[in-house]
C-alpha positions as CSV (number, residue, x, y, z in Angstrom):
1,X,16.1,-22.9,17.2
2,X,14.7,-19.2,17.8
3,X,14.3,-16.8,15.7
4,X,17.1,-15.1,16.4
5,X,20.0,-17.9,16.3
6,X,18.5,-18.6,12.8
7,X,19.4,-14.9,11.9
8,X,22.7,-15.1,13.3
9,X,23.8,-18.8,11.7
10,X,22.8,-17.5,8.5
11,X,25.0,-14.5,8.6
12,X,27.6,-15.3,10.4
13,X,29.8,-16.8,7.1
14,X,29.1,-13.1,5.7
15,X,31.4,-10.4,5.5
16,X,31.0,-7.8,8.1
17,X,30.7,-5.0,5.7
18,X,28.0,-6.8,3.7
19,X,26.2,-7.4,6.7
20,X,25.8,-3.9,8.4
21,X,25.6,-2.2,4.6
22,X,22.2,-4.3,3.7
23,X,20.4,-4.1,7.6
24,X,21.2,-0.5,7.8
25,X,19.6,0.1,4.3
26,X,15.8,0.4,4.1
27,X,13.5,-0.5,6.7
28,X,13.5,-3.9,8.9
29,X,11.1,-7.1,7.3
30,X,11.0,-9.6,9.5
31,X,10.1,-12.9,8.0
32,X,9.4,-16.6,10.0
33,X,10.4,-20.1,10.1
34,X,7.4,-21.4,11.9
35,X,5.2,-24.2,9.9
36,X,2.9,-23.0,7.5
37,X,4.1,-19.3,7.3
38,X,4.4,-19.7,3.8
39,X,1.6,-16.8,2.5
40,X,3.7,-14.4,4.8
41,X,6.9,-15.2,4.3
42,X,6.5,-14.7,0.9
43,X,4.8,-11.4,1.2
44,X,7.8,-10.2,3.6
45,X,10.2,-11.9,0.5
46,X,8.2,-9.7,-2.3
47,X,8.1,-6.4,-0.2
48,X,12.0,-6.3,0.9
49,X,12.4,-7.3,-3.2
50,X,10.3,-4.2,-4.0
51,X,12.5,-2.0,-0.9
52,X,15.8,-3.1,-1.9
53,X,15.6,-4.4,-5.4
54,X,17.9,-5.6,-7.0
55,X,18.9,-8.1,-4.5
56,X,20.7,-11.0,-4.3
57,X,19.3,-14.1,-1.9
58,X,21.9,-13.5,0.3
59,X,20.8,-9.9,1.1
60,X,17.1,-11.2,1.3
61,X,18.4,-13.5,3.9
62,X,19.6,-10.8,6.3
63,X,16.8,-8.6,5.4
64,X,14.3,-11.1,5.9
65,X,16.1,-13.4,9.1
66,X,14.8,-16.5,7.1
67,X,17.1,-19.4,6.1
68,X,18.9,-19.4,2.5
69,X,16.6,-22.6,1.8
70,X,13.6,-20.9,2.7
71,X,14.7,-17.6,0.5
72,X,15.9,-20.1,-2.3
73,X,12.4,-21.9,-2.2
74,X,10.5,-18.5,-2.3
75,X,12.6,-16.6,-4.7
76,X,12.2,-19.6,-7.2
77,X,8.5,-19.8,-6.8
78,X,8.2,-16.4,-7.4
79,X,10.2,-16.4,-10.4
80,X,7.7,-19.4,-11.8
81,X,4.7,-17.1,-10.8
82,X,7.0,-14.2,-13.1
83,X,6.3,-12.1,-9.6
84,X,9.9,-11.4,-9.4
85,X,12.5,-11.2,-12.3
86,X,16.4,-11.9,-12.6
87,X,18.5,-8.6,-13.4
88,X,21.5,-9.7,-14.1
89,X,24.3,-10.9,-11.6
90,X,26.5,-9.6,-8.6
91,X,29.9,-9.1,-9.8
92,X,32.9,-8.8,-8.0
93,X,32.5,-11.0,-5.5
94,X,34.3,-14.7,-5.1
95,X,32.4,-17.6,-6.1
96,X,29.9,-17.7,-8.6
97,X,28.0,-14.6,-9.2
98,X,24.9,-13.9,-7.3
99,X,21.4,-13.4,-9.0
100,X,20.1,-9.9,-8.4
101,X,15.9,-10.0,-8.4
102,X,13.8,-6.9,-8.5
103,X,9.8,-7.2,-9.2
104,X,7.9,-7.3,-12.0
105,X,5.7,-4.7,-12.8
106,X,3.8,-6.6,-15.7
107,X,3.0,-9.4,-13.1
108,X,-0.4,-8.3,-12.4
109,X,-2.3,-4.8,-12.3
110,X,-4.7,-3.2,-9.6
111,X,-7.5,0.1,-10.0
112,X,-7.2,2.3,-7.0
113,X,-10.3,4.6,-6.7
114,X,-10.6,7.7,-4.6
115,X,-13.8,9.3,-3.6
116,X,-13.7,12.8,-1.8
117,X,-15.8,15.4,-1.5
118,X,-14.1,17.5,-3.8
119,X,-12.9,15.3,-6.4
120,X,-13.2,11.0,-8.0
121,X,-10.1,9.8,-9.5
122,X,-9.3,6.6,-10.3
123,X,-6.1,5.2,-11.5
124,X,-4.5,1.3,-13.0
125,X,-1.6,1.2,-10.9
126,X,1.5,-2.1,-12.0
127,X,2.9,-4.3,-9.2
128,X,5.6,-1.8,-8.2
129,X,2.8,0.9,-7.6
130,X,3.7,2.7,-10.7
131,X,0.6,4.7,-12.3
132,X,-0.6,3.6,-15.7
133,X,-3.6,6.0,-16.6
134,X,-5.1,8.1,-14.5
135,X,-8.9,9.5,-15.0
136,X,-10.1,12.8,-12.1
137,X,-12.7,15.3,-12.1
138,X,-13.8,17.6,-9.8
139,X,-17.1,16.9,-8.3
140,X,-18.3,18.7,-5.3
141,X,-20.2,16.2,-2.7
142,X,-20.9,13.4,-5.5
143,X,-23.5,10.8,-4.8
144,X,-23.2,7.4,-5.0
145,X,-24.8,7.6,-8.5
146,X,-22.5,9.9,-10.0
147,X,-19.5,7.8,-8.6
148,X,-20.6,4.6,-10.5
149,X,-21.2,6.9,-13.7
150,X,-18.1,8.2,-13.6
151,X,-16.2,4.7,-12.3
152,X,-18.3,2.8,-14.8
153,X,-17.4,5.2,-18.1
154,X,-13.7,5.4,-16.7
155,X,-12.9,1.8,-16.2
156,X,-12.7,0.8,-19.6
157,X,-10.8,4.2,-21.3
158,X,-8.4,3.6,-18.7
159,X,-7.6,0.1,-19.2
160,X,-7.7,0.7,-23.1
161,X,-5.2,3.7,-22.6
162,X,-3.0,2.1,-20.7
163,X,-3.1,-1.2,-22.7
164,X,-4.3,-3.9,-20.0
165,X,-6.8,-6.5,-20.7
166,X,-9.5,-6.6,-17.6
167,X,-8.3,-10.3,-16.9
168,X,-5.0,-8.7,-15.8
169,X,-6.4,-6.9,-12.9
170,X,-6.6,-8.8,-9.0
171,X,-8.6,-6.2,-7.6
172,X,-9.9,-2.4,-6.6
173,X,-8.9,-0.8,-3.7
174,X,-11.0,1.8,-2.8
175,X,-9.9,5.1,-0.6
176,X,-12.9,6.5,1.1
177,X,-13.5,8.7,4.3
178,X,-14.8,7.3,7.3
179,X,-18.4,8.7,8.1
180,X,-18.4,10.6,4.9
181,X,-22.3,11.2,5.5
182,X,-21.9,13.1,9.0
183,X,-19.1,15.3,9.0
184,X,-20.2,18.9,8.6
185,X,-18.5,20.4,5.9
186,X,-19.4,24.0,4.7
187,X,-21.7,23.5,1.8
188,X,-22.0,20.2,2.1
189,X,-26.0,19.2,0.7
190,X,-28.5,17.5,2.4
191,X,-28.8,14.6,-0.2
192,X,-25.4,13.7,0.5
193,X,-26.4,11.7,3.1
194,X,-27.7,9.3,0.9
195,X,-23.7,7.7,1.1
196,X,-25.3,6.8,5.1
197,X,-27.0,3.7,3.2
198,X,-24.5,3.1,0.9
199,X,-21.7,0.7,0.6
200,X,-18.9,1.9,-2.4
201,X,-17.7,-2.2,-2.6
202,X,-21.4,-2.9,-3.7
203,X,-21.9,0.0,-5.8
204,X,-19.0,-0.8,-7.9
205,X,-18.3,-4.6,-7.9
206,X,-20.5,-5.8,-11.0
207,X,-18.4,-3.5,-13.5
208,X,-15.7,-5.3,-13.4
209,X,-16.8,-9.0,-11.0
210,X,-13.5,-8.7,-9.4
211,X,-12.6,-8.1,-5.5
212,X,-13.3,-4.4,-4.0
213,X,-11.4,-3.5,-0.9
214,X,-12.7,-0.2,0.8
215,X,-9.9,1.7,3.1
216,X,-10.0,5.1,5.1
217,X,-8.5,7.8,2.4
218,X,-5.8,9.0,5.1
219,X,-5.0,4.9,6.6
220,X,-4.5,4.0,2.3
221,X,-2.3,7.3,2.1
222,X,-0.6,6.5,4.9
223,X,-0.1,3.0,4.0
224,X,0.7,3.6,0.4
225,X,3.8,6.2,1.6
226,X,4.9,3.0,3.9
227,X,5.1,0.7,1.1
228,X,5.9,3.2,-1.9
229,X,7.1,6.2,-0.4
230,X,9.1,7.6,2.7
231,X,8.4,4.2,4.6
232,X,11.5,3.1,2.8
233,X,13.7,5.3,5.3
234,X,11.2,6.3,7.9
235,X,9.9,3.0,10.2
236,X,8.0,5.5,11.9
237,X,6.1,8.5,11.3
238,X,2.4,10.2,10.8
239,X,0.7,11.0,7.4
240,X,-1.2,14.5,7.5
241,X,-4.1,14.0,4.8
242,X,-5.4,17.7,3.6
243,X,-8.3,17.3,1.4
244,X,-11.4,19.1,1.9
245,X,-11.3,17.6,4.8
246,X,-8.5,16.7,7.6
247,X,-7.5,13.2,8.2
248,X,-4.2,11.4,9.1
249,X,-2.7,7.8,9.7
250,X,-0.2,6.8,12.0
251,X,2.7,3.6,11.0
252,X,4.4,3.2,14.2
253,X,7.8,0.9,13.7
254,X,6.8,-0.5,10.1
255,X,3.4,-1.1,10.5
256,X,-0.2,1.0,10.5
257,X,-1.4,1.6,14.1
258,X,-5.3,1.6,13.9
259,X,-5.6,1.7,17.6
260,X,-8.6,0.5,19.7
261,X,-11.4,1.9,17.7
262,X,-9.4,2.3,14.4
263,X,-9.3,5.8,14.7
264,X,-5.9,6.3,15.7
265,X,-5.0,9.6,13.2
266,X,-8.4,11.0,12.9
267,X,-7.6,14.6,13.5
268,X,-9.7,16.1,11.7
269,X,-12.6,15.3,13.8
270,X,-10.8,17.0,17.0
271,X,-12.4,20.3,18.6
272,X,-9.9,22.9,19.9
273,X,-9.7,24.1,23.7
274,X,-11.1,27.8,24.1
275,X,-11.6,30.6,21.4
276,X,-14.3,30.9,19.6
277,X,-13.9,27.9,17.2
278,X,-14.7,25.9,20.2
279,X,-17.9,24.3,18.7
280,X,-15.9,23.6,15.0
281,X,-14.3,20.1,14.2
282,X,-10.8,21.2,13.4
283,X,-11.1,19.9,9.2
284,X,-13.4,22.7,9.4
285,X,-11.1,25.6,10.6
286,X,-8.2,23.7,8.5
């Protein structure tokens, strides 16, 4: 059975109002039914529970184009994990009142971390993306030492402030430009180049002995609007990062577009045609 007949038997009892009212709403999350697709079928189940929420199952089944056993099977193992939470019940309709699920954002906690060359913040961020605490200060060109100083004082305030116990966290994602150590920036110091030889994921990862993932600070912007922000309406569109730099990240149709090189919205590195900013990278003249 293709994907496609699967999508169409399980909607076709539904009323057509229902139907165009939940696929028109949000963006499209395309789940499948192939054998041991289970780790991404639930991820597609948790995000169109976090895009749509509260939902019933029958919604998630024409969001998702998985069956109603597999979204009955998901849903419940994601209540057990206390991922998801009940909110109540659809009234109005016939039949026995659906279940409404949105996500819980006591589930489990994260630490984002964002190193620039104007700023450090770092924030403890819930499972619906919500912040917490939030530490910043405004460091011009900080080097790797002054990052763990300031990460390694922070960590603990924060969690204390916010009232999370360190076991509660599943990781730190880390936003971090790409090449940090050769773009030339005006005033930018000779010693910063000492970020050349340095990874942030092993600078930062005995603090806390949890997992450090290190993104692109305009690919974790760009990705944090498609799952927090105007991804919710737009499938499509390109994030314009202005720091003290210029960056950008492309999500073409509901995903982020890397391209060949994983460069795909690195503006900022672009020289203009003629004039006498010819020899200038373009963050520069931005």
């Amino acid at each position: 059975m293709t994907h496609t007949s699967i999508r169409q038997k399980s909607t076709a009892a539904e009323p057509a109002d229902l139907v165009e009212a939940v696929r028109s709403a949000g963006p499209h999350l395309s789940g499948t039914n192939l054998v041991r697709a289970g780790d991404h079928n639930q991820r597609v189940t948790l995000h169109a529970v976090r895009v749509n929420g509260p939902v019933t199952r029958t919604e998630l089944v024409l969001k998702t184009g998985l069956t109603p056993a597999a979204i009955a099977n998901i849903t419940n193992r994601l209540l057990n994990d206390r991922l998801i939470l009940s909110a109540g019940r659809l009234r109005g309709a016939r039949g026995q009142p659906a279940i409404k699920f949105v996500i819980n954002p006591d589930s489990c906690f994260s630490m984002g971390l964002n190193v620039d060359r104007d700023h450090v913040t770092l924030v403890v961020l819930d499972f619906v993306g919500k912040v917490r605490a939030r530490a910043s200060r405004e460091i011009h060109f900080a080097k790797p030492s002054t990052v763990r100083m300031f990460y390694q004082r922070s960590v603990g305030q924060l969690l204390a402030k916010a009232g999370i116990a360190r076991n509660r966290l599943v990781g730190v994602g880390v936003a971090f430009p790409d090449d940090i150590a050769r773009a030339h920036l005006p005033d930018q110091p000779a010693d910063y180049a000492a970020w050349a030889s340095v990874r942030v994921d092993d600078l930062i990862r005995d603090v806390l002995g949890i997992p450090v993932f290190i993104e692109n600070d305009a690919a974790a912007a760009a990705i944090g609007e498609m799952q927090f922000g105007s991804g919710h309406r737009y499938r499509s569109f390109f994030y314009l990062l202005v720091t003290a730099a210029l960056g950008g990240g492309l999500v073409a149709d509901g995903s982020y577009f890397r391209g060949a090189n994983g460069r795909s919205g690195e503006i900022g590195w672009q020289h203009p045609r003629g004039g006498a900013d010819e020899d200038k990278q373009l963050q520069n003249i931005v």
